[in-house]
Structure formats: structure tokens, C-alpha cells
C-alpha positions as CSV (number, residue, x, y, z in Angstrom):
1,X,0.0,0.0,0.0
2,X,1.4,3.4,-0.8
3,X,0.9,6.1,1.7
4,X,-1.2,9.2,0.2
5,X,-1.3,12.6,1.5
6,X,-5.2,12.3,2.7
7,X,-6.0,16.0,2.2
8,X,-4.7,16.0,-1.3
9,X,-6.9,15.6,-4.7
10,X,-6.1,16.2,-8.6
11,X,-8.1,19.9,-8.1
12,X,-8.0,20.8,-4.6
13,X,-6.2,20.3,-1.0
14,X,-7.7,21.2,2.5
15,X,-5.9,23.4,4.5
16,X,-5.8,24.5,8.0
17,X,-5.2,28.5,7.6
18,X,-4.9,31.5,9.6
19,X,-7.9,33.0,11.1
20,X,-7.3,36.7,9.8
21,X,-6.6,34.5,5.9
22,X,-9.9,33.0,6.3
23,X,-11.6,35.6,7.7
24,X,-10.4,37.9,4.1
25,X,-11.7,34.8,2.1
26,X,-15.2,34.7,4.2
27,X,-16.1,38.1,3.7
28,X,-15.6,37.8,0.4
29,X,-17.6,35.0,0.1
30,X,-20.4,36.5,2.2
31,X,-21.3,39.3,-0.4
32,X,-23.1,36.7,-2.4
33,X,-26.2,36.5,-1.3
34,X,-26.9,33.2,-3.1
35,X,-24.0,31.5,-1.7
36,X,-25.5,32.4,1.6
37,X,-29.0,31.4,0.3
38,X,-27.3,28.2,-0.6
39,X,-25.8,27.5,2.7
40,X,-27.6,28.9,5.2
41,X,-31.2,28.8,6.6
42,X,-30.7,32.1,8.1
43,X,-31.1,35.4,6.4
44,X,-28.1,36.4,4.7
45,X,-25.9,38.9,6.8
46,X,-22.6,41.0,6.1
47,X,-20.2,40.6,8.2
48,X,-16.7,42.8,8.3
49,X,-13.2,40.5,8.0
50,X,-12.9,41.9,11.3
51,X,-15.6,40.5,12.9
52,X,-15.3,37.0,10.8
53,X,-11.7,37.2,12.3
54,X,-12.6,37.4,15.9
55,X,-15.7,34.7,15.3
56,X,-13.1,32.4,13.8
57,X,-10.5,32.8,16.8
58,X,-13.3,32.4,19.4
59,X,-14.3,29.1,17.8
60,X,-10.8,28.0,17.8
61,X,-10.7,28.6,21.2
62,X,-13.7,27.0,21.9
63,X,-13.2,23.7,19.4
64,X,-13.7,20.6,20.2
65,X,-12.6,17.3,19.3
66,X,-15.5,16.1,17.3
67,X,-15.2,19.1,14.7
68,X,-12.8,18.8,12.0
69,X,-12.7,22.5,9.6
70,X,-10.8,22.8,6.6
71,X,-10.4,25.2,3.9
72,X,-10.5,24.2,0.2
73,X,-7.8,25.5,-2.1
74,X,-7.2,24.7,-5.8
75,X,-4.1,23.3,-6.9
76,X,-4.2,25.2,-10.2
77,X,-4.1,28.5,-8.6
78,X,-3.8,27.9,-5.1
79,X,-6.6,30.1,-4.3
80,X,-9.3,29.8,-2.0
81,X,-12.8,28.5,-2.8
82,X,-14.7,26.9,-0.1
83,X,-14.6,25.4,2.9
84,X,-15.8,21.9,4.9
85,X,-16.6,20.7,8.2
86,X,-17.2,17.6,10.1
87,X,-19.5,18.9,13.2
88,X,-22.0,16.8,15.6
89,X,-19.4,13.6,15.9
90,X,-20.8,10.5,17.8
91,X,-17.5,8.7,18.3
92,X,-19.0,5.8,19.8
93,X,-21.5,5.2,17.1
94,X,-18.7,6.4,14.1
95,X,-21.0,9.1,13.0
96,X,-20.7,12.5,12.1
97,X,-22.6,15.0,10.1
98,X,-20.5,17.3,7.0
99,X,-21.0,20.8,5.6
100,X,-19.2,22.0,2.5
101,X,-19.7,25.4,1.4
102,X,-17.6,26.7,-2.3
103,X,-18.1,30.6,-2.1
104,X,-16.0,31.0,-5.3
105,X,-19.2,30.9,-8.1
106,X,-16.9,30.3,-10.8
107,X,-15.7,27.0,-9.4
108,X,-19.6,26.1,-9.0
109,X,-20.4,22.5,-11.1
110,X,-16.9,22.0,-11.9
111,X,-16.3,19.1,-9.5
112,X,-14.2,20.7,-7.3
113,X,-17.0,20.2,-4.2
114,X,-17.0,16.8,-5.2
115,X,-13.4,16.1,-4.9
116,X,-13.6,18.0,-1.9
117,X,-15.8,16.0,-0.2
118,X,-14.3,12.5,-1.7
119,X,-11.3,14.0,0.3
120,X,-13.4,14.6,3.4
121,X,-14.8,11.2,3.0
122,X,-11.6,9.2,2.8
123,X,-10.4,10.9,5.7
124,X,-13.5,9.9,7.7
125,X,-13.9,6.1,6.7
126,X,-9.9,5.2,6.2
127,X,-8.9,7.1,9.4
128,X,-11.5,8.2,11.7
129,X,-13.2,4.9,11.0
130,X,-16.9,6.6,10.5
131,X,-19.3,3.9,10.0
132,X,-21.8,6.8,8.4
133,X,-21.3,10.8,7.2
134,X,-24.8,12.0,7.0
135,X,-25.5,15.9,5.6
136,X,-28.6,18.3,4.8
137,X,-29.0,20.3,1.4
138,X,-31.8,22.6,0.8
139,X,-34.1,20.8,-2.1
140,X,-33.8,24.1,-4.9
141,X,-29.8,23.6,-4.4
142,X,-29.9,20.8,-7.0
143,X,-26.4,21.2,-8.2
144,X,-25.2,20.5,-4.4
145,X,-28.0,17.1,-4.9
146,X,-26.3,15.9,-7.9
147,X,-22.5,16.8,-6.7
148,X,-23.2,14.7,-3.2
149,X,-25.3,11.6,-5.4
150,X,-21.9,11.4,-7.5
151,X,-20.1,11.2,-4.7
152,X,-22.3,8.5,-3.5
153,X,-24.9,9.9,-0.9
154,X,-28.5,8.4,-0.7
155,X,-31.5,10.8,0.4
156,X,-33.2,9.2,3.3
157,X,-35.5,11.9,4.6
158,X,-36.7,14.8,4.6
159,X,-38.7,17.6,6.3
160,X,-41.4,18.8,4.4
161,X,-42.0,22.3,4.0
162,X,-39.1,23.4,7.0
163,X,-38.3,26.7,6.3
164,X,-39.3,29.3,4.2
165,X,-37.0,31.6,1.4
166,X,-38.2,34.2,-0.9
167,X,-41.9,34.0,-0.3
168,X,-42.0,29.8,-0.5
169,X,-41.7,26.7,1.4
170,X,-38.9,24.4,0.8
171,X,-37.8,20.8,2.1
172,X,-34.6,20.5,4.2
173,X,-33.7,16.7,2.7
174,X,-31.2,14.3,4.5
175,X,-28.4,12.4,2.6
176,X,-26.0,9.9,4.1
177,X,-23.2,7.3,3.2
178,X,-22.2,4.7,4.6
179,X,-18.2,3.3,4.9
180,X,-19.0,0.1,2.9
181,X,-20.9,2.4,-0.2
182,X,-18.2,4.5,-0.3
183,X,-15.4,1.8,-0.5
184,X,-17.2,0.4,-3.4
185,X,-17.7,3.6,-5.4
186,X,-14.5,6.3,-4.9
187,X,-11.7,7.5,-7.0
188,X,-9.5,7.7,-3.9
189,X,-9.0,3.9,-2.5
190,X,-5.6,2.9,-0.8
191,X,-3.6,1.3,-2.2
């Protein structure tokens, strides 16, 4: 078996960064109202790199061991575009939800989430020995649907009508994977 590094795809890498580095990329990313549409029940806010910066470093302070947080940066241009999360880990039960978020548009249906989150994937079932990642998506972000079934994802439930954006109801649908799906159906197996 060859060793790998785990965090390291044909498109992208994740990276730990500096808080005031990722708060600049943040606030960026915040001016687009759709990204924050797309990834966030809550209303879309601004928020000034300085405030993102001290947010970031209180949550650092404040991290525990069941959250893993890495930023996503191309290869290509070494820039970033996104970022992902493992949050709400059950050790015990090798479970843990993921959020990915790309707040570069132009990298938007050109499979960099989805390496991304092959990355995240191999990291939880070949080291962290998850039995299950499970995730919400908002049912109008179809793109983020699609990227997460080619990675291998299942929809197994949903909440009909949860919240409402722009003057209509929308479902809040639930997608997992399990270690044994994965292993049969990824670009990135040891070896």
C-alpha cells in the first residue's frame, strides 16, 4: 500500500489557515447573497473581516474534538474556494454530520466540491473509521444534490416544508453514506 497525502486531490487540497486568511476569504464569500442562500437557513448577513476574524479565533478557542474544519484551495491557482466541516461527531456510534460550502461561483459545477468532499470522505472512513457521514441540502440547491449523489450519498428523509425563502416553502432533505458504499464507489481507495 502506498501512503497518500489524505488532504490532497487532482483539483484541490484542504488546509488548515490562519484566522485573519480565512476571515479575508469569508467576507468575500459572504457578499453573495446566493451563496448564503445556498448554505444557510438564516437570512443572509454581512459581516466585516474583522468580525469574521474574531468569530473564527473564538471558535478555535472553543473547538472541540468532534469538529474537524478545513479550507478548500485549488491546486491550479492555489486560491481559495470553499470550505468543509465535520461537526456533531458521535465517536461511539462512528458518526458524524459534513458541511461543505464553495463561495467561489466560478468553481460552481466543476467538481471541485466533489473532490472535496471525496477528500473529506476518505479521511473519515480510512482514518477516523466513520461507520456513516450524513449531511442536509436545501431541495432548490440541485447542483449541491447531484454533486453529493456522484459522490455517493442516498437521500433518506426529509422535512417537508421546513423553512421558508423568498416568499416559499422548501424541504430540508437528508443524505447519508455509509463506509462500505463508499469503499465500493470512490476514486481515492488505498492502495
Amino acid at each position: 500500500m502506498a501512503i497518500t497525502n489524505l488532504f490532497l486531490g487532482t483539483k484541490v487540497r484542504l488546509v488548515v489557515e490562519d484566522p485573519q486568511v480565512e476571515a479575508k476569504a469569508w467576507s468575500q464569500w459572504l457578499r453573495n447573497s446566493e451563496y448564503m442562500l445556498l448554505l444557510d437557513t438564516d437570512p443572509p448577513v454581512l459581516w466585516s473581516e474583522k468580525t469574521l476574524k474574531d468569530r473564527i479565533e473564538k471558535d478555535l478557542e472553543e473547538s472541540h474534538e468532534d469538529v474537524f474544519y478545513a479550507m478548500i484551495r485549488t491546486l491550479e491557482e492555489d486560491r481559495y474556494i470553499g470550505f468543509l466541516a465535520f461537526f456533531e461527531t458521535f465517536w461511539n456510534h462512528g458518526d458524524a454530520w459534513v458541511a461543505i460550502g464553495l463561495g467561489e461561483a466560478e468553481f460552481w459545477g466543476k467538481g471541485y466540491g466533489s473532490e472535496a468532499m471525496q477528500l473529506a470522505l476518505r479521511y473519515a472512513f480510512n482514518e477516523l473509521n466513520f461507520h456513516r457521514v450524513t449531511l442536509g441540502v436545501f431541495e432548490y440547491n440541485q447542483r449541491a444534490i447531484r454533486s453529493y449523489q456522484k459522490v455517493g450519498f442516498v437521500e433518506e428523509g426529509r422535512i417537508r416544508g421546513e423553512f421558508l425563502r423568498q416568499g416559499k416553502r422548501w424541504d430540508m432533505i437528508f443524505m447519508g453514506i455509509l463506509r462500505e458504499e463508499w469503499n465500493n464507489n470512490n476514486p481515492f481507495q488505498p492502495g
